[in-house]
C-alpha atoms as an extended CHARMM CRD file, in Angstrom:
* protein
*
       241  EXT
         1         1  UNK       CA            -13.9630000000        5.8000000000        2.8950000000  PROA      1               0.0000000000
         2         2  UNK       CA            -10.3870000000        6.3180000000        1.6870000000  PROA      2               0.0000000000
         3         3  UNK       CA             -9.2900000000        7.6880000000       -1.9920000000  PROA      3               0.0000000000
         4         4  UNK       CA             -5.2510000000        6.9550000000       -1.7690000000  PROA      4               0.0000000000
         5         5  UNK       CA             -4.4160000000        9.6610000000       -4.5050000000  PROA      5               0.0000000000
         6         6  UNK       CA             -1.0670000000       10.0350000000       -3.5340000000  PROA      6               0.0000000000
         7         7  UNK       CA             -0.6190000000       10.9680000000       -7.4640000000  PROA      7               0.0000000000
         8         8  UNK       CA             -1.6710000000       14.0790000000       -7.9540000000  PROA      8               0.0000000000
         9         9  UNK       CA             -0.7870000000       13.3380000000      -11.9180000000  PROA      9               0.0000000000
        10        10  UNK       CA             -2.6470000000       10.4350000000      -12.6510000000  PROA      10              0.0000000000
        11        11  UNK       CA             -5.8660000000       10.9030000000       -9.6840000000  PROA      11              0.0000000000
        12        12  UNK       CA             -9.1950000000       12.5010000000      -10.2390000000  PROA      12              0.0000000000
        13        13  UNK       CA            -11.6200000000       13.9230000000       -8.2750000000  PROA      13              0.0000000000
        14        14  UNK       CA            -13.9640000000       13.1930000000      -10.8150000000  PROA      14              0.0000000000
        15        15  UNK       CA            -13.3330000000        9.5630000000      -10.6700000000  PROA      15              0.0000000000
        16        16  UNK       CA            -13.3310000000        9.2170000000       -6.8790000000  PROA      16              0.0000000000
        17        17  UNK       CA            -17.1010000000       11.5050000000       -7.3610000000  PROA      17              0.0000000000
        18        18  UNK       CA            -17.9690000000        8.1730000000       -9.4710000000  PROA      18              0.0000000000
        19        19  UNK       CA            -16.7740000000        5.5400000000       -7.1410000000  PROA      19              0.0000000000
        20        20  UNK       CA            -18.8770000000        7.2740000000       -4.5300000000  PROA      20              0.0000000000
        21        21  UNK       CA            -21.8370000000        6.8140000000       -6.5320000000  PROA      21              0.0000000000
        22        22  UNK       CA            -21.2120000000        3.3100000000       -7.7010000000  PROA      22              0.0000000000
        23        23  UNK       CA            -20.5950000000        1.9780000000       -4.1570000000  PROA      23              0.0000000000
        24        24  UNK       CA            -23.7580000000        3.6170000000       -2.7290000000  PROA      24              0.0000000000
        25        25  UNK       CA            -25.3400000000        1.9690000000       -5.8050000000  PROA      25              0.0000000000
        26        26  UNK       CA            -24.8360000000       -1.0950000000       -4.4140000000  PROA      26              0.0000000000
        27        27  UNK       CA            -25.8550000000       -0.6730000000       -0.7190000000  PROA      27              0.0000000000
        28        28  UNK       CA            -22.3450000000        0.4750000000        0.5280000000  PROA      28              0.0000000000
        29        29  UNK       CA            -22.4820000000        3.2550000000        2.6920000000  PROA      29              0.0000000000
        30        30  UNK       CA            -19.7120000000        5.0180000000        5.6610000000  PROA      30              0.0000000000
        31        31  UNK       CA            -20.0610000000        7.0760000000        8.5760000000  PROA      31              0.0000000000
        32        32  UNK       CA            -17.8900000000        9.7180000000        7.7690000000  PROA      32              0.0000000000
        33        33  UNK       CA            -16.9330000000       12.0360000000        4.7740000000  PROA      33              0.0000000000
        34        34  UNK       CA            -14.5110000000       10.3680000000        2.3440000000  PROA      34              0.0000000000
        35        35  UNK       CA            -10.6260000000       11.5390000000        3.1830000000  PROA      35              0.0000000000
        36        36  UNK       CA             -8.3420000000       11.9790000000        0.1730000000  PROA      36              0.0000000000
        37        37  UNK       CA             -4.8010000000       11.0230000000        0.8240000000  PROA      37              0.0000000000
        38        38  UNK       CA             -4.1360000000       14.0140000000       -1.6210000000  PROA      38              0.0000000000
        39        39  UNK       CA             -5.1550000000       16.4920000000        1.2050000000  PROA      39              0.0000000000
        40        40  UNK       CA             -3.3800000000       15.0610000000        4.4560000000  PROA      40              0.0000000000
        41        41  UNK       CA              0.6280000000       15.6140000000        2.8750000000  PROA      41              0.0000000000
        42        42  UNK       CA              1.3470000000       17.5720000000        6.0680000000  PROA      42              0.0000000000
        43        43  UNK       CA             -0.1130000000       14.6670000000        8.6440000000  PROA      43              0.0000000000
        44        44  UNK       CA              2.6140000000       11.9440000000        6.3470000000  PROA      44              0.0000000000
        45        45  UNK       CA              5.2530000000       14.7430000000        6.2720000000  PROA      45              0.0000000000
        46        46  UNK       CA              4.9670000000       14.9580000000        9.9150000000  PROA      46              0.0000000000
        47        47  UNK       CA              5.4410000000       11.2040000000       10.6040000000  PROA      47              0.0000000000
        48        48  UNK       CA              8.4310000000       11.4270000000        8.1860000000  PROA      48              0.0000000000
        49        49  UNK       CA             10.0280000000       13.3960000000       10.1210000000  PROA      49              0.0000000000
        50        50  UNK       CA              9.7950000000       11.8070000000       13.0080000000  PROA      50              0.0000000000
        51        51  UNK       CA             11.7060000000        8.7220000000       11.4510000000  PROA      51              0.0000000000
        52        52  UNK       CA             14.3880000000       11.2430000000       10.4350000000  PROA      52              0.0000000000
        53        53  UNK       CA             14.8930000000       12.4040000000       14.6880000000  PROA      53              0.0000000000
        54        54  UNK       CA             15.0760000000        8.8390000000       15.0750000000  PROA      54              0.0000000000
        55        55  UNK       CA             17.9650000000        8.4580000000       12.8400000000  PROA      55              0.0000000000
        56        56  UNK       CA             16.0830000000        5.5220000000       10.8840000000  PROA      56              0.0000000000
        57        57  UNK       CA             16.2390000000        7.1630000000        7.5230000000  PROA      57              0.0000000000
        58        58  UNK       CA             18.4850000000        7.6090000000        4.4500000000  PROA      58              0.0000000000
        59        59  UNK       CA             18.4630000000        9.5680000000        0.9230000000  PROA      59              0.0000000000
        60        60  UNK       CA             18.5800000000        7.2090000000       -2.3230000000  PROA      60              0.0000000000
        61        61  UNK       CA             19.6270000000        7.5570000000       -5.5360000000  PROA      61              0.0000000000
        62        62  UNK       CA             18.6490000000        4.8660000000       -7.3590000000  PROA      62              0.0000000000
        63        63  UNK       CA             16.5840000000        5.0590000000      -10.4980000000  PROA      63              0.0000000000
        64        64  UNK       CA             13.7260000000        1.9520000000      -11.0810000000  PROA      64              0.0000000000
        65        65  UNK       CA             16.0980000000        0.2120000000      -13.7700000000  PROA      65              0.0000000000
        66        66  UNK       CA             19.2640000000        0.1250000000      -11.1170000000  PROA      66              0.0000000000
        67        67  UNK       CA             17.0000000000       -1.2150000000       -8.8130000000  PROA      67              0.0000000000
        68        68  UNK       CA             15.3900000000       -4.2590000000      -10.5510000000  PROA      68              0.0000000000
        69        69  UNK       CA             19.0930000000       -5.3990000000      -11.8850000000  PROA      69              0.0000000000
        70        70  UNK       CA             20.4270000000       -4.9050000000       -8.6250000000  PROA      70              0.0000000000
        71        71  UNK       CA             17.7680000000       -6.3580000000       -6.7270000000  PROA      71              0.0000000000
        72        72  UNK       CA             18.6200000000       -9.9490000000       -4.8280000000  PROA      72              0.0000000000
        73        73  UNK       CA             15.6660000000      -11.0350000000       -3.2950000000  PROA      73              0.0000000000
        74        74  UNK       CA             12.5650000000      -10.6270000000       -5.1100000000  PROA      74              0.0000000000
        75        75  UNK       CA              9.6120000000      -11.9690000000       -2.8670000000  PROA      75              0.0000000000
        76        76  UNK       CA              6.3830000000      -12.9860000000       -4.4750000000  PROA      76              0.0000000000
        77        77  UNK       CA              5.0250000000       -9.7040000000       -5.8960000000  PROA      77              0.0000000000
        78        78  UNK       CA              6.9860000000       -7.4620000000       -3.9020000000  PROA      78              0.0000000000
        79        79  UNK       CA             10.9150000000       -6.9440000000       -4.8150000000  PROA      79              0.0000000000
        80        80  UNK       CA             13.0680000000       -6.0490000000       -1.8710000000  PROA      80              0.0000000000
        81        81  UNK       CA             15.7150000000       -3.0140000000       -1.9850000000  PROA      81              0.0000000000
        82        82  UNK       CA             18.7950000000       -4.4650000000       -2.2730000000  PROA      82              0.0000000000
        83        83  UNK       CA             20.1650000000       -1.0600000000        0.2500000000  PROA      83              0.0000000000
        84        84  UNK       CA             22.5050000000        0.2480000000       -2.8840000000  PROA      84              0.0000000000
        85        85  UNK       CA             22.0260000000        3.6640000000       -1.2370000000  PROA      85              0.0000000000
        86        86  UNK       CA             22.4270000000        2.9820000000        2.4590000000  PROA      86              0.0000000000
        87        87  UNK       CA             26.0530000000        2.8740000000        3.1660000000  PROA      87              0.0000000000
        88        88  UNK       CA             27.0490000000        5.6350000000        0.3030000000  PROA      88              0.0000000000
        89        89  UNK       CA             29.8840000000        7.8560000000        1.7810000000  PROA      89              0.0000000000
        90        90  UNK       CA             29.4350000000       11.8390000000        2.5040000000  PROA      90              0.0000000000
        91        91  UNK       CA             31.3140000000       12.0610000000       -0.9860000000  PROA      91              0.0000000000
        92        92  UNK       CA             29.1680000000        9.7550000000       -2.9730000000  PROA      92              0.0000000000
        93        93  UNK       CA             25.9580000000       10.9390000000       -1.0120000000  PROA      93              0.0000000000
        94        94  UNK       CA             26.6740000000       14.4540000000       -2.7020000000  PROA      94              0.0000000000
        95        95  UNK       CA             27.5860000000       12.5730000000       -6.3210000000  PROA      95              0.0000000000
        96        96  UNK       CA             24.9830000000       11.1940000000       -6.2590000000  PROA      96              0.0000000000
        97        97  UNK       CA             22.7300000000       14.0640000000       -5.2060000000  PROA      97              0.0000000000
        98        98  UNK       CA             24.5780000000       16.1130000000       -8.3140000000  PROA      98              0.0000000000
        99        99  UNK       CA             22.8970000000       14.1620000000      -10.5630000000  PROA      99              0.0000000000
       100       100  UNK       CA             19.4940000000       13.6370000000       -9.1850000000  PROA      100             0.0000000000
       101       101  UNK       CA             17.2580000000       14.5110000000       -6.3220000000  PROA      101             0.0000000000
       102       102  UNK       CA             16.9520000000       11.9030000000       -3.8440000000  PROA      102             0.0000000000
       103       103  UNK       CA             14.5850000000        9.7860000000       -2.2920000000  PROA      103             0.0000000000
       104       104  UNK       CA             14.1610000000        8.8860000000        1.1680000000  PROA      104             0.0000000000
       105       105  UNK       CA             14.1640000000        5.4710000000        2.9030000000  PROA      105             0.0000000000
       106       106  UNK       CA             13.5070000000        3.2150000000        5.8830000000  PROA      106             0.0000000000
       107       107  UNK       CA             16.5050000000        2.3620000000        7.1430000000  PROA      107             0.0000000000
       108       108  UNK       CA             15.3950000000       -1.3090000000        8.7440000000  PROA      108             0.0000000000
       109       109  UNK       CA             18.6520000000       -2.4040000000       10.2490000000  PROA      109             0.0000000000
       110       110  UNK       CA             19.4840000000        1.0550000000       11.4480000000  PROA      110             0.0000000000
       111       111  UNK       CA             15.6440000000        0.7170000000       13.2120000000  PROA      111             0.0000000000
       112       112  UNK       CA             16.9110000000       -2.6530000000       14.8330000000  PROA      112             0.0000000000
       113       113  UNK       CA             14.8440000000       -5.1450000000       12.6060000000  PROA      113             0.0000000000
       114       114  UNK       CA             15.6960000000       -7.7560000000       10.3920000000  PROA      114             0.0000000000
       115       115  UNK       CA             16.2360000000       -9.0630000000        8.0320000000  PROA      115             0.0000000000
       116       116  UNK       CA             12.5750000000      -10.4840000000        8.4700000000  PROA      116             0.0000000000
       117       117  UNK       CA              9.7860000000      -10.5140000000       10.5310000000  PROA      117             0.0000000000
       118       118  UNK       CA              6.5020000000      -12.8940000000       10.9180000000  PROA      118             0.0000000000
       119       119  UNK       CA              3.1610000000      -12.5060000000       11.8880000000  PROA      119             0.0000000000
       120       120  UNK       CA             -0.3740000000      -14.1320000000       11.1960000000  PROA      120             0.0000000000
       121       121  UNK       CA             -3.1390000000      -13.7260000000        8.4990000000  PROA      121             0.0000000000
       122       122  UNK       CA             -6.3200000000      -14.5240000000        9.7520000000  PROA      122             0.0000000000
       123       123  UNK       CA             -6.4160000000      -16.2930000000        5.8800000000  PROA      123             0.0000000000
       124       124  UNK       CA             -3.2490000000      -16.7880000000        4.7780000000  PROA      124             0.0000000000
       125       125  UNK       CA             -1.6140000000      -18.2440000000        8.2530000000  PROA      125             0.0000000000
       126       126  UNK       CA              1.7430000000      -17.0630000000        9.7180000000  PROA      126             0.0000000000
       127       127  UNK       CA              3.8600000000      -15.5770000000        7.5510000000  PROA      127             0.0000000000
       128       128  UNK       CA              7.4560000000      -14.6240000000        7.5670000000  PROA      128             0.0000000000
       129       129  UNK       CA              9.1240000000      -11.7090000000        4.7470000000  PROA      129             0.0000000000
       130       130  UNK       CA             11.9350000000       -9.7960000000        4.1330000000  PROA      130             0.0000000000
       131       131  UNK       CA             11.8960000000       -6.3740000000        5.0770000000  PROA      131             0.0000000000
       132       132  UNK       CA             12.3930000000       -3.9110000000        2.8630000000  PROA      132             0.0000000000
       133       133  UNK       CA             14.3350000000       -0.6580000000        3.4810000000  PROA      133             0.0000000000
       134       134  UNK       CA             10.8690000000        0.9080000000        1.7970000000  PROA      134             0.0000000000
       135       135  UNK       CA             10.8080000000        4.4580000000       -0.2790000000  PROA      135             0.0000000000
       136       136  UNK       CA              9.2960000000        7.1990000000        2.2290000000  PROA      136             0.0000000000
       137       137  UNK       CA              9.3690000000       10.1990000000        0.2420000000  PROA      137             0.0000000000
       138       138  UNK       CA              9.5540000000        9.8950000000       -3.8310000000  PROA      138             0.0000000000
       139       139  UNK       CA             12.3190000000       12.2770000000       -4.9150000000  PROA      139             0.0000000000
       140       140  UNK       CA              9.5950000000       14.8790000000       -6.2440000000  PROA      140             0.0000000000
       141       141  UNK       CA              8.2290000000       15.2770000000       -2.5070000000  PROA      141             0.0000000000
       142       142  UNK       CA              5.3650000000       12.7270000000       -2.4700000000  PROA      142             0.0000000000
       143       143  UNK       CA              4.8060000000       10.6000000000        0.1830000000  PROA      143             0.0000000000
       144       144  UNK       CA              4.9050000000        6.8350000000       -0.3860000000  PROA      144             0.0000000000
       145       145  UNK       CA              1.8350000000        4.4510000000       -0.3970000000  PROA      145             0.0000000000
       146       146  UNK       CA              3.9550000000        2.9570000000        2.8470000000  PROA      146             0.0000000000
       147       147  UNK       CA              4.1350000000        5.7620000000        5.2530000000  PROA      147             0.0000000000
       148       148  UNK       CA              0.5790000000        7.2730000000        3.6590000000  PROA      148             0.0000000000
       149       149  UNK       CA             -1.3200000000        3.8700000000        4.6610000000  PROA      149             0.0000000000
       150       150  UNK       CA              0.2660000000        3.7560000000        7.8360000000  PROA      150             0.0000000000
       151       151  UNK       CA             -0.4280000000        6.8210000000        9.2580000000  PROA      151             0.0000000000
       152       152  UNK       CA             -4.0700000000        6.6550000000        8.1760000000  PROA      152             0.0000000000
       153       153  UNK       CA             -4.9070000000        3.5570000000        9.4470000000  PROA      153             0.0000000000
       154       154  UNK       CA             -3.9920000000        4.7140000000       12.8370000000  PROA      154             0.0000000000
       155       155  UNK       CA             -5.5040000000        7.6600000000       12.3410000000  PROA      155             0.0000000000
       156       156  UNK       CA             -8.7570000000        6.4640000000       11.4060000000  PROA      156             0.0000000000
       157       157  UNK       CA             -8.9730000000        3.7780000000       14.0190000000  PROA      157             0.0000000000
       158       158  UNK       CA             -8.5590000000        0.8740000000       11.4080000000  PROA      158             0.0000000000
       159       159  UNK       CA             -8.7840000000       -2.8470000000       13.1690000000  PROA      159             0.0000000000
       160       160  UNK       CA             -9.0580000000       -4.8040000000       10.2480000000  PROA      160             0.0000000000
       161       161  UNK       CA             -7.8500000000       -4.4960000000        6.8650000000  PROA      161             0.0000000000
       162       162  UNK       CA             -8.6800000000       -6.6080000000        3.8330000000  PROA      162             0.0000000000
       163       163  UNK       CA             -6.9310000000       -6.2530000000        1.0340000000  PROA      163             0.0000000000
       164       164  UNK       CA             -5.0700000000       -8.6100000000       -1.9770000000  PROA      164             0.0000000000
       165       165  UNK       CA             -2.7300000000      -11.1200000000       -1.1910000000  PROA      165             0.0000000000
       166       166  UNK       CA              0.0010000000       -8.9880000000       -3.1840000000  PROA      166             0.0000000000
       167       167  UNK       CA              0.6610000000       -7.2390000000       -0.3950000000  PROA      167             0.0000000000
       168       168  UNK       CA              1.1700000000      -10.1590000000        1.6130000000  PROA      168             0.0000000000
       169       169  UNK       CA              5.1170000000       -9.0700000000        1.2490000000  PROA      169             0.0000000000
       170       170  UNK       CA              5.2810000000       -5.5200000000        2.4370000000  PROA      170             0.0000000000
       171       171  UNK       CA              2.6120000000       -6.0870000000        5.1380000000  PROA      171             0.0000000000
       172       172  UNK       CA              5.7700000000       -7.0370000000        7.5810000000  PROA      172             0.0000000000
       173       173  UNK       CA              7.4730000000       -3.4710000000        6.9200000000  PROA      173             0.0000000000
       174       174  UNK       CA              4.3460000000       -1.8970000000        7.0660000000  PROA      174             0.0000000000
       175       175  UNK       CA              4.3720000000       -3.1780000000       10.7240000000  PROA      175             0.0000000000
       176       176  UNK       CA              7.8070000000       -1.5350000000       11.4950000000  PROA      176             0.0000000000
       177       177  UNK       CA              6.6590000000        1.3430000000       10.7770000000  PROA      177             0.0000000000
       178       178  UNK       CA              3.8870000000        0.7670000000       12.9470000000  PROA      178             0.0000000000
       179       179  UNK       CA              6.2390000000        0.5470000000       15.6520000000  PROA      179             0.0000000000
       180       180  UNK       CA              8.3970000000        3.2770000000       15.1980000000  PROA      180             0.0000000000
       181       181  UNK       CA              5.7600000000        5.7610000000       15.2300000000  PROA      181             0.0000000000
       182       182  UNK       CA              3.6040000000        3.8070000000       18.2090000000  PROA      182             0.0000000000
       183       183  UNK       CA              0.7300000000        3.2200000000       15.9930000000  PROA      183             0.0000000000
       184       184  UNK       CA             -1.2340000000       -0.1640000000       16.9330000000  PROA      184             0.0000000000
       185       185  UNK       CA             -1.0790000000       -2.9670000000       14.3570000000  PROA      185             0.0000000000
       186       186  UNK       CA             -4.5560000000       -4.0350000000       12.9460000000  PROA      186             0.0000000000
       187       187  UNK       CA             -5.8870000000       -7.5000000000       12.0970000000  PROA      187             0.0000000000
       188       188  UNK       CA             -4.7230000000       -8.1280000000        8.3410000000  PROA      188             0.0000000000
       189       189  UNK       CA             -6.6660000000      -10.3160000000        5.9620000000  PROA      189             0.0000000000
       190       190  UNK       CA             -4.9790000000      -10.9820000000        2.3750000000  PROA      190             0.0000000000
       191       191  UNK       CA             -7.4230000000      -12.4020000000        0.0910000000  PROA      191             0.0000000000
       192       192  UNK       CA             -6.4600000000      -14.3870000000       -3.4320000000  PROA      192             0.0000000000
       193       193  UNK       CA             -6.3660000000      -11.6750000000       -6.4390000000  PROA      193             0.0000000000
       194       194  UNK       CA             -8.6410000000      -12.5340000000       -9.3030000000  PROA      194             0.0000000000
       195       195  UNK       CA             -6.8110000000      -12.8630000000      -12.4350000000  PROA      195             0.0000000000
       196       196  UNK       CA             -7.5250000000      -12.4320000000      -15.9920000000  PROA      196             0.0000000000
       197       197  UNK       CA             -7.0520000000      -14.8240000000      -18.7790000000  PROA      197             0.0000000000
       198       198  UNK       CA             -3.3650000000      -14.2030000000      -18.9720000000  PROA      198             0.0000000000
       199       199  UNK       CA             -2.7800000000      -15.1750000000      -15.3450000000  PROA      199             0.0000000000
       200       200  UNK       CA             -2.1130000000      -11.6100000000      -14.4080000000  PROA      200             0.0000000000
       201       201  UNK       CA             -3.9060000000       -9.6080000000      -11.8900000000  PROA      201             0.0000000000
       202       202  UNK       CA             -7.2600000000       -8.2330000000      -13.5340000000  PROA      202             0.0000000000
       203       203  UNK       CA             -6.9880000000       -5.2400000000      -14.5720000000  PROA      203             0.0000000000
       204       204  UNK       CA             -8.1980000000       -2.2800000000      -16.5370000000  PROA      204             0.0000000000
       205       205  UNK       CA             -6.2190000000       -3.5680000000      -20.1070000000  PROA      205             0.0000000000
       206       206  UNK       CA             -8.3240000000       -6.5720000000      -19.3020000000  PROA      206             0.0000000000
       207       207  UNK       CA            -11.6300000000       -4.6450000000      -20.3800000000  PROA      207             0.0000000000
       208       208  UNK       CA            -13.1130000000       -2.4920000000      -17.2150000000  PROA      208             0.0000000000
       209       209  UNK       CA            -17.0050000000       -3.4730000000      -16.7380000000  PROA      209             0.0000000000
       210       210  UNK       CA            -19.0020000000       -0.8660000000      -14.8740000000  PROA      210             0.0000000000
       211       211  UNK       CA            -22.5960000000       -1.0620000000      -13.1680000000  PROA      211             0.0000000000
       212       212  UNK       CA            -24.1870000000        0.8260000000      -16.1260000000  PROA      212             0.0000000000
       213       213  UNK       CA            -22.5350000000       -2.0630000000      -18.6900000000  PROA      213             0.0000000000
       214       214  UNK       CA            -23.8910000000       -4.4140000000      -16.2040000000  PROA      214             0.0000000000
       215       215  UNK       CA            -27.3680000000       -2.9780000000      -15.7180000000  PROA      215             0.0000000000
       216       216  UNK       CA            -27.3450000000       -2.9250000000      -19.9360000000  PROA      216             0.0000000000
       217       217  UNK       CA            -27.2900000000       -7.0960000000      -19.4080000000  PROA      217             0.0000000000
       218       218  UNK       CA            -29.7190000000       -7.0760000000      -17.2070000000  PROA      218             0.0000000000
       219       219  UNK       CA            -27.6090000000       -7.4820000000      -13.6840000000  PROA      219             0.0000000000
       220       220  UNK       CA            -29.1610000000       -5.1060000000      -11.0940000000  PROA      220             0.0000000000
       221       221  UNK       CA            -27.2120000000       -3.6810000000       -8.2380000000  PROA      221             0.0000000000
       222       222  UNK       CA            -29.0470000000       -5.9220000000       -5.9090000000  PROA      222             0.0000000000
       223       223  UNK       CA            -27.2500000000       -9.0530000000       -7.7800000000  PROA      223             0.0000000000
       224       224  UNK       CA            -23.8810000000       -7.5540000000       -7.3760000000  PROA      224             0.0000000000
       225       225  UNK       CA            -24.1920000000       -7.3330000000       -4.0460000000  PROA      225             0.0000000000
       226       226  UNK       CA            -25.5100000000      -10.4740000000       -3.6170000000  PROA      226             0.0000000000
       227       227  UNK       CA            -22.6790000000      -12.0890000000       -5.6900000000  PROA      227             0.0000000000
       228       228  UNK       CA            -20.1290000000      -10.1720000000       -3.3970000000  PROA      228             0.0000000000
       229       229  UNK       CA            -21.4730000000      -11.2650000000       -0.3010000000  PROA      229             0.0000000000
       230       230  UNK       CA            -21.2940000000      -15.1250000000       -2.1110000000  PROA      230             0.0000000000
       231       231  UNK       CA            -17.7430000000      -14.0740000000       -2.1590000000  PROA      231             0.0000000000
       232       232  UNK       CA            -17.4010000000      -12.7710000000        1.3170000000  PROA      232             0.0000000000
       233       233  UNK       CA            -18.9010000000      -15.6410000000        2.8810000000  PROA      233             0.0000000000
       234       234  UNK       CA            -16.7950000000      -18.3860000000        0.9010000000  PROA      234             0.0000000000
       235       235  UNK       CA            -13.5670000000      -17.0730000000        2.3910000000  PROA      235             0.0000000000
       236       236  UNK       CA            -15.5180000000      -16.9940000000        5.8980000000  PROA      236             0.0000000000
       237       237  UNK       CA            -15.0590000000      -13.5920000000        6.0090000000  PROA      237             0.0000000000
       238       238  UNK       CA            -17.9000000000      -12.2710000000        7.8640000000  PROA      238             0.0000000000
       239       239  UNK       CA            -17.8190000000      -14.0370000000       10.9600000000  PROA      239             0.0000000000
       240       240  UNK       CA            -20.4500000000      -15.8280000000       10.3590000000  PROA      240             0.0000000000
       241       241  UNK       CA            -19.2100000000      -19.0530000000        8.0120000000  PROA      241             0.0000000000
């Protein structure tokens, strides 16, 4: 069990106390106490810096709004860095840093990758994507979602990982980094997102439903469960189908 509350901000311990409880509500249980990504800073920091001795890193500057009007290759849900930032001179480096802290960066091409690199979803099929020169520290200190899932999949052993097709795009990158720090690459399976009515990926502004709204209409926890497992074994998911 995994809470990835990078964001100290908008995360709650009193939400992931919930989760707990809803999942074992429904016959979900794990072997080991949950680990908040909030609490393991030092084990991403450390991997960081690692990529910075190997010379694969660089700051950047860029706010969100340069980025999207910059960017040149948008890839399904997943826009690429267009690498504004990577070839700044010593006197635009500290220009820029005037202004605004800086982030830090992947550095693909400096890593010897590029600009793409395949592999194959045990769903989706081989895949090929762009690599992305990918944020690795936010300029207020946080550790990205990148180096954070990384470092605790190999650190918890992960061999499989299920997860929304979405990330179908960054899953390539997320293998570089793999390999630069020697962590092994699991199995991935990227499953279709379910969408609501405006063709967007469900989410909360769609209207959340929780067990106890469920249980109100008369659907149990042992129907959920069923229902998921429907779900599971449609996609031949659980090596049985």
């Amino acid at each position: 069990m995994r809470f990835e509350d990078l964001d100290r901000v908008t995360s709650s311990r009193d939400w992931a106390a919930a989760q707990v409880r809803e999942l074992a509500a429904v016959g979900i249980d794990w072997d080991e106490d949950p680990v908040f990504q909030s609490d393991r800073f030092a084990l991403y920091d450390e991997a960081i810096a690692r990529l910075e001795v190997a010379g694969v890193v660089y700051e950047c500057f860029c706010s969100r709004r340069e980025i999207r009007e910059a960017a040149v290759a948008p890839h399904g849900a997943h826009t690429v860095y267009p690498g504004t930032c990577r070839d700044l001179s010593n006197a635009e480096r500290e220009a820029r840093k005037a202004q605004r802290p800086g982030a830090l960066r992947l550095d693909v091409r400096a890593a010897g990758f590029g600009p793409a690199l395949g592999f194959v979803d045990r769903l989706a099929g081989p895949q090929e994507h762009l690599l992305d020169d990918v944020v690795l520290r936010r300029n207020d200190g946080v550790p990205s979602y990148n180096v954070a899932v990384v470092v605790d999949d190999a650190a918890q052993g992960v061999t499989e990982v299920v997860r929304g097709e979405d990330l179908l795009g960054i899953t390539p990158t997320q293998i570089v980094l793999q390999r630069l720090l020697g962590y092994a690459t699991p199995e991935y399976v990227h499953v279709p997102l379910m969408l609501g009515p405006d063709g967007e990926r469900l989410a909360k502004r769609h209207g959340a439903v929780t067990l106890a709204d469920l249980a109100a209409n008369g659907v149990g926890p042992t129907e959920i469960r069923d229902r998921l497992m429907a779900e599971v074994r449609a996609w031949g998911l659980d090596g049985k189908s």
